[in-house]
C-alpha positions, 0 to 999 in steps of 0.5 A: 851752310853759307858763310854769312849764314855761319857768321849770323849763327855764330854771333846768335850763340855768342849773344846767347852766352853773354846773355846768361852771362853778364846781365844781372838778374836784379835790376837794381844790380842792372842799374848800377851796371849802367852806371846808375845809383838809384834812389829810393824809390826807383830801386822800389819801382825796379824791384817790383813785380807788379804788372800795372805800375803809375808814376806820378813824379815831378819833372826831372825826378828819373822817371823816364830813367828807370823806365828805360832801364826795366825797358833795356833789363827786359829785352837783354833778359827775356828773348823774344820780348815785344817793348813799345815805348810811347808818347803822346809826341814822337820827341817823347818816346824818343827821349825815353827810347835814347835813354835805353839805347845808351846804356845799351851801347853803355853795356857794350851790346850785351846782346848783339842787335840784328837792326838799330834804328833811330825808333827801334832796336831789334836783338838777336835774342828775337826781343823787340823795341818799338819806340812811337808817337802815341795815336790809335792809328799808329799802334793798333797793329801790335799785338803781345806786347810784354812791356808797354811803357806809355810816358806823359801819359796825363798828355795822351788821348784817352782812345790811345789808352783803350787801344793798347790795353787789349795788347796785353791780353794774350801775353799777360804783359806790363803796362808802366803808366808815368807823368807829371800831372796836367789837370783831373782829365783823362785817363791818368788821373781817372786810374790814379784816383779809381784805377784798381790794380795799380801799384802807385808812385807818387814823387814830388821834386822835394824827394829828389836829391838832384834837384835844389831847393833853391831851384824850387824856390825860383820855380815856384815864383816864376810859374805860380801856383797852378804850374808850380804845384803841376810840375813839381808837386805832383798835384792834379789841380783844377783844369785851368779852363773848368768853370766848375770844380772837378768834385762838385761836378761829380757831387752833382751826379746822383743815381737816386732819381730815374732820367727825365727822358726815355729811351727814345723808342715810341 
């Protein structure tokens, strides 16, 4: 064996025994390793088991933060994970995917990485970060993903959605869908309000102690009532161009009358 070869061995086994050693089980404790005190609702978020997760949170409530830190606690923990982070922008997966890497060089690399870079982080344990901006074309080429965290995801295109479902298929992963609201559209709020499966989360600001109720106040006069209750209280209001209420159009909608035309076929 070549030198190189060694040093690569050795380290890989020096990973492995930090591993076991120093990554805490719970996720809670994971946290607090970081340096986070979370809330309430964030210990419940990271304590649970489910594998469909939606959170509907305010602005600046954590819930990127908590995302990034089951992200991190999976790929230290679990060796061989696949982790896609995505947005519907490059800035947004960014964002979440900065997060996991500070507390990771926070934890003072735990788990040695084999490749660090600006999108992703590969360990020697064989786990995976991929952090990409969310369109069809860039993420069909993944496969057994074990944990998939789709931020802004009011935000993203509905074919985006259909494309990474069939990732979980095989490994049976995590799907973390979290946003603020942005009108009744696509497939976040279409899950929030008939999704089957999900375990859902709903924080509006007020249930966040960092976030001032004098803030609140100025917020909501300065952005109005459509924005305000968007941001802040976790509303899915009217689509701000709709002519229609989102329920009337679907009051309207009845199956007890056959179609007024035909298949088409002669």
């Amino acid at each position: 064996m070549s030198t190189a070869s060694l040093k690569s061995e050795v380290q890989r086994l020096r990973g492995r025994r930090r591993h076991r050693d120093e990554v805490p089980e719970d996720r809670v404790e994971f946290a607090r390793s970081v340096g986070l005190e979370p809330d309430d609702w964030q210990r419940d978020v990271l304590r649970s088991e489910k594998t469909r997760l939606l959170l509907n949170c305010a602005r600046q409530s954590g819930k990127s933060t908590v995302a990034a830190v089951i992200a991190l606690h999976k790929a230290l923990r679990d060796k061989g994970s696949l982790i896609l982070i995505l947005g519907p922008a490059e800035r947004q997966a960014k964002e979440t995917f900065a997060k996991l890497t500070a507390f990771y060089r926070r934890l003072g690399h735990p788990v040695p990485s084999e490749s660090y870079r600006k999108m992703g982080l590969e360990l020697m344990n064989g786990s995976r970060v991929e952090a990409l901006p969310g369109t069809e074309k860039t993420v069909r080429g993944f496969s057994a993903v074990d944990l998939l965290v789709l931020d802004e995801a009011a935000r993203v295109d509905d074919a985006l959605y259909h494309a990474i479902r069939p990732m979980l298929a095989v490994s049976g992963g995590r799907l973390i869908m979290m946003s603020t609201p942005w009108g009744k559209r696509g497939v976040f709020h279409q899950e929030w309000v008939e999704g089957i499966g999900w375990e859902r989360y709903e924080i509006p600001a007020s249930q966040s102690p960092r976030i001032p109720e004098a803030f609140l106040e100025e917020e909501r006069r300065t952005l109005g009532r459509w924005f305000f209750e968007q941001e802040y209280a976790c509303i899915f209001g009217e689509n701000i161009d709709a002519v229609f209420r989102h329920e009337d159009i679907r009051a309207a909608v009845t199956d007890d009358f056959a179609p007024l035309f035909g298949s088409g076929v002669g």
